[in-house]
C-alpha positions in Angstrom: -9.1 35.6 -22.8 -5.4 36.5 -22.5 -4.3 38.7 -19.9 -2.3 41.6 -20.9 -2.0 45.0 -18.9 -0.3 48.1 -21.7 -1.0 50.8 -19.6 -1.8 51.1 -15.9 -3.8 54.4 -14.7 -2.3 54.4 -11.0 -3.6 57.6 -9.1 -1.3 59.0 -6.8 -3.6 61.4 -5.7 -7.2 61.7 -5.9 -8.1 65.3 -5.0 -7.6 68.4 -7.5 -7.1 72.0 -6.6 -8.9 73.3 -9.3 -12.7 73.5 -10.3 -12.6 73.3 -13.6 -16.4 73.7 -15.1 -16.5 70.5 -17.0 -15.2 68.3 -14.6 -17.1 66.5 -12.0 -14.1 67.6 -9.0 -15.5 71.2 -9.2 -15.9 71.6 -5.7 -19.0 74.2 -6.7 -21.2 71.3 -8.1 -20.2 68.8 -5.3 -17.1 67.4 -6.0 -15.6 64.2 -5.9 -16.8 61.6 -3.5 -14.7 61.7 -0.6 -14.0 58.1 0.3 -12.1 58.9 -3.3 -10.1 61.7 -2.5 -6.6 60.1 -0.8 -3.2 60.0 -1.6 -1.6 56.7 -2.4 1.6 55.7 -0.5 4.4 55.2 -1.9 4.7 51.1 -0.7 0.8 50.9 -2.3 2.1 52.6 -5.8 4.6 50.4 -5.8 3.0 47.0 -5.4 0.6 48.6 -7.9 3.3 48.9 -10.6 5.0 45.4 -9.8 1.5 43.6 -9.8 0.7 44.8 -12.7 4.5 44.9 -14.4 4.1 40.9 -14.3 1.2 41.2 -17.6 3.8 43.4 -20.0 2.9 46.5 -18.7 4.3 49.2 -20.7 2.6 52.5 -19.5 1.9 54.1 -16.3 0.0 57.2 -16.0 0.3 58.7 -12.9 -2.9 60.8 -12.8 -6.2 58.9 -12.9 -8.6 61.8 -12.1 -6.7 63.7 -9.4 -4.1 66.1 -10.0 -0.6 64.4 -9.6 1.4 67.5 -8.5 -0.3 67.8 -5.2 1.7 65.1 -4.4 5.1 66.4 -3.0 6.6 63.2 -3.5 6.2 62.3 -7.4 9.6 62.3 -8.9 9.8 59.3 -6.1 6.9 57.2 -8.2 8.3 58.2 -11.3 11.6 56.5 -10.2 9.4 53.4 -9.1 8.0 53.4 -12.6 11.4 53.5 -14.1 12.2 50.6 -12.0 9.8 48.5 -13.4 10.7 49.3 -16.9 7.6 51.5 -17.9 7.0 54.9 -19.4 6.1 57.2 -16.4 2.9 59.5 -18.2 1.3 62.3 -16.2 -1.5 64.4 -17.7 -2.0 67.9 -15.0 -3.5 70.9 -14.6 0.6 71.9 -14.5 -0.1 73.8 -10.7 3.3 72.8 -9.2 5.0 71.4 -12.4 7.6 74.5 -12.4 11.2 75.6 -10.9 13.0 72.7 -9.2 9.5 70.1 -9.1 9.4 69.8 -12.4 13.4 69.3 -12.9 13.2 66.7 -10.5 10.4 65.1 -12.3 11.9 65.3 -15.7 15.7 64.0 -14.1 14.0 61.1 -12.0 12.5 59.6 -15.6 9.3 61.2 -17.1 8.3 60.4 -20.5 5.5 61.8 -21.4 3.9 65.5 -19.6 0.7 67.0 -20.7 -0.9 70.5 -19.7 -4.4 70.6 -19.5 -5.1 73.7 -20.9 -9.2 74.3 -21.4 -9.6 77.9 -23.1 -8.1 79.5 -26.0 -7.3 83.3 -24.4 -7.4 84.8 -20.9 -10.9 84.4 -20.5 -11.7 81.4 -22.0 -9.5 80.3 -19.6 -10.4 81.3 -16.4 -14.2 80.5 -17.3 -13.6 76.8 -17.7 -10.4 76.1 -15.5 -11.5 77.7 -12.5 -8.9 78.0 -9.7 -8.2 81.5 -7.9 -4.5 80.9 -6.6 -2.6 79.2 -8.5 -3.6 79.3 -12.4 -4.1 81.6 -15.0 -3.6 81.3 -19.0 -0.5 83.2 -18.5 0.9 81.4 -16.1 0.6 77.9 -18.0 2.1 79.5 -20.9 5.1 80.5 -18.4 5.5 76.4 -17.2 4.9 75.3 -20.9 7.8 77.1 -21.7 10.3 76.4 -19.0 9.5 72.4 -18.9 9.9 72.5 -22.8 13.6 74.5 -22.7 14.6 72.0 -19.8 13.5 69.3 -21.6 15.9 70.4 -24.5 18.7 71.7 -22.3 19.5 68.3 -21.0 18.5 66.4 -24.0 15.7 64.7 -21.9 13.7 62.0 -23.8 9.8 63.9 -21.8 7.8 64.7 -24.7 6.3 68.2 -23.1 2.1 68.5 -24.7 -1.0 70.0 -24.3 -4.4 68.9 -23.9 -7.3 71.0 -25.4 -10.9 71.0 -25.3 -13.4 72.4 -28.2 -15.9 74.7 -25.4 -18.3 75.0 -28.6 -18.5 73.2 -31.2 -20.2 75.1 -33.4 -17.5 77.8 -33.3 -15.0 74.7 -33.5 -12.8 76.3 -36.3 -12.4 79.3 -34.8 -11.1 77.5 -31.7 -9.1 75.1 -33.2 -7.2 77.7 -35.0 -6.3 79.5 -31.7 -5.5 76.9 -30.0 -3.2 75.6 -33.3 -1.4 79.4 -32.6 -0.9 78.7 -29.3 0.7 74.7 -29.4 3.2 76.7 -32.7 4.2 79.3 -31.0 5.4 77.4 -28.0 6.7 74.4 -30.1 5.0 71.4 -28.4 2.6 68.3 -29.1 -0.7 68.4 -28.6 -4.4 67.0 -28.5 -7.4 68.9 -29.2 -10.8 66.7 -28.4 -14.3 67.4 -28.3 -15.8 67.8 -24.6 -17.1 64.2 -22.8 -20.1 64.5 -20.6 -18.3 62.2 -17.4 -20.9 59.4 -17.6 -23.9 61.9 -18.0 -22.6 63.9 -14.8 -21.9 66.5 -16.7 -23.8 68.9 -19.1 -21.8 69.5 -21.8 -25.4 70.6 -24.3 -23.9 74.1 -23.9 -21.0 73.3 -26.4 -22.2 70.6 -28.1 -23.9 67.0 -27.7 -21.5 63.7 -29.9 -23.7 62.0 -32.5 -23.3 58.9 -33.7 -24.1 55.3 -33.2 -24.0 53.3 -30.1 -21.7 50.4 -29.4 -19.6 49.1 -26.8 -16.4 51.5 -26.0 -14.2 48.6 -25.8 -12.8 50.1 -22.3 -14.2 46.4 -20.3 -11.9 43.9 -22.7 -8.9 46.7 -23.4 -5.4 45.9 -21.9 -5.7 49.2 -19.7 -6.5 48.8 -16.0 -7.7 52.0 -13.9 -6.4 52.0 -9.8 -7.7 54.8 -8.0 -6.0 56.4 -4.8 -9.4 55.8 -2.6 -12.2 53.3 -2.1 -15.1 52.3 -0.7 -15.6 51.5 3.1 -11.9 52.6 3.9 -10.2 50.5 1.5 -7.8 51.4 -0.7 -6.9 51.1 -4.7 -10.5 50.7 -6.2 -10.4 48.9 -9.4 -12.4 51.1 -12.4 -13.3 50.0 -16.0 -12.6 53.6 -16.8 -11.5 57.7 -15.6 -14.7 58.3 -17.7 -16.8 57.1 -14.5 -15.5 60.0 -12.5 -18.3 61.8 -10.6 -19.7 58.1 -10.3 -16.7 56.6 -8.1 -18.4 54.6 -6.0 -21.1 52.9 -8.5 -18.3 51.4 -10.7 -15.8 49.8 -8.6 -14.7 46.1 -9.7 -12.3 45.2 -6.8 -9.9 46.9 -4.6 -6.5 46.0 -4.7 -5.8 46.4 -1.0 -7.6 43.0 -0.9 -6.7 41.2 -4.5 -4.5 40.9 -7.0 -5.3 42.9 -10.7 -6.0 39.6 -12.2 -8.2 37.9 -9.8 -9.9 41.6 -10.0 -9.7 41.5 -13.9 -11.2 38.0 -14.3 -13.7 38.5 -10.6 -17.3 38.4 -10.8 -17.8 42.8 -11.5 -15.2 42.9 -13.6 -16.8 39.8 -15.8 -20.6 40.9 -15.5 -19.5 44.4 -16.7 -17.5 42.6 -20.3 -21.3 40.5 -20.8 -22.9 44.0 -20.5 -21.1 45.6 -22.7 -21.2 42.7 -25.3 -25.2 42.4 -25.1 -25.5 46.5 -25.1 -28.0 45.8 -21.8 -25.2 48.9 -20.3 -24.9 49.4 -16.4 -26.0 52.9 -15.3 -22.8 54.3 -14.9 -22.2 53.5 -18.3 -25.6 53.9 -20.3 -25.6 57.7 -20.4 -21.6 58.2 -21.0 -20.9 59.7 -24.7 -18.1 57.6 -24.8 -20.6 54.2 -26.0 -21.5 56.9 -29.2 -19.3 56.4 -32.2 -18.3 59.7 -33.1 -15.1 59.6 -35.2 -14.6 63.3 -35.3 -14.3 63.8 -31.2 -10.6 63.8 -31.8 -10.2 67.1 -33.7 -6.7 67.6 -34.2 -3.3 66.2 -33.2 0.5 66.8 -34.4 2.2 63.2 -32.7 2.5 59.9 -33.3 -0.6 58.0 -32.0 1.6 55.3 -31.0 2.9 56.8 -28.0 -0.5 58.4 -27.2 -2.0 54.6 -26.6 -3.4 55.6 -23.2 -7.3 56.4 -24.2 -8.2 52.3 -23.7 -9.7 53.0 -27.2 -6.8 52.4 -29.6 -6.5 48.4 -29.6 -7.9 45.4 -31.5 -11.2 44.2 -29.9 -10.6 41.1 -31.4 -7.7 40.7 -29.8 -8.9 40.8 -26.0 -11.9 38.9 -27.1 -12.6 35.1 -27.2 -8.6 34.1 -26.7 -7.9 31.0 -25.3 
């Protein structure tokens, strides 16, 4: 098997201020694990990026499953990505991607900024993105909107989006069709998906189960790699197959790179056992139950960008070309 990283999921931060209902850091439910919730320095990012920058590493998103902007210091790890010669992707809850933040983000280098945004009106809104400070459906429409006219004033190369979930399916049109009015009216890209059930952590029967086949979701032979902030027993940039396995940090961790490189890690014994199990379908817990394995071609429901640019879900890529290479 050849090597090759495209995208690196680098978290700079593992904690998340909000508590939104379908994610497994909703403090109410239990939250995170908390050898998992750490900020990654700024010399660790770094040797991240240039480990990884040696296998053709085109993407880095700067997120993994914590919320980026609670780091003070991010337009300093976009520039690290720049230096490396990689698109600098964050997707956010958008808390502190406003005023002079986000300028400084967009000047140091971003590419690529997407708003999660679950709930098609007020309500909708504060039902499933729960977070009593600092967000509200208006106020993301506010950032949306002033991140998009920066972007244009100084003829910035970001691509500004939004990220939407389907909270029923079977009222799917309905949604869709708001959240359509709402990605028109403010003149941006966008993804709308069905929901994904984190593993089997989280009950999503209340808007609607994915149907389909299983098979393997590719994620163990894909060209994407997954560093989190945190780790086990105190160390530091666990290695995961996936963000999928969120709410499950510490039963899926293939390496750490405090201690080894991403290839030894990529080609180490986890990391190996993991690409047998998903070629013989006999799935690891953390990975029998997630909805991700079923082969449900609708779960994207609607997008209005290139694909191409969007190559960050480690499911748009040739199996056959990450398996049995010489």
């Amino acid at each position: 098997m050849t090597f090759k990283i495209d995208r690196a999921v680098i978290e700079v931060n593992g904690g998340c201020n909000y508590s939104c209902s379908m994610c497994p850091q909703d403090v109410r439910t239990g939250g995170r694990h908390k050898d998992f919730l750490k900020k990654m320095s700024l010399q660790e990012f770094e040797d991240n990026v240039a480990d990884c920058a040696q296998y053709g590493l085109r993407v880095v998103n700067l997120d993994g499953s914590g919320e980026a902007t609670l780091n003070r210091n991010l337009p300093k790890y976009i520039e690290i990505v720049k230096k490396y010669g990689a698109k600098a992707f964050i997707f956010s809850n958008g808390y502190r991607m406003e005023g002079k933040f986000m300028r400084d983000c967009v000047d140091a280098g971003l590419d690529f900024y997407r708003f999660s945004w679950i709930g098609y009106d007020v309500e909708a809104y504060d039902k499933w993105m729960y977070n009593r400070i600092a967000g509200n459906f208006d106020n993301t429409w506010a950032k949306v909107k002033e991140m998009r006219d920066y972007v244009k004033e100084t003829n910035s190369e970001c691509v500004v989006s939004t990220y939407h979930l389907i909270t029923d399916n079977d009222n799917l049109d309905f949604e869709l069709d708001h959240y359509k009015r709402i990605v028109d009216e403010l003149d941006v890209k966008t993804e709308i998906w069905k929901m994904h059930n984190w593993s089997g952590v989280t009950d999503i029967s209340e808007s609607g189960v994915r149907k389909g086949a299983v098979k393997t979701c590719g994620r163990p032979f894909s060209p994407d790699v997954v560093i989190r902030a945190g780790g086990l027993e105190g160390k530091k940039g666990a290695v995961h197959p996936c963000c999928q396995v969120l709410g499950r940090d510490e039963e899926a961790v293939l390496g750490h790179t405090s201690e080894t490189d991403i290839k030894s890690i990529f080609f180490g014994e986890e990391y190996s056992k993991l690409r047998d199990q998903h070629t013989s379908g006999d799935y690891p817990d953390f990975c029998k139950s997630c909805d991700f394995l079923i082969d449900d071609p609708e779960v994207l429901v609607y997008t209005n960008h290139e694909r191409d640019l969007m190559k960050m879900h480690g499911t748009e890529f040739n199996l056959r070309d990450y398996q049995n290479e010489a």
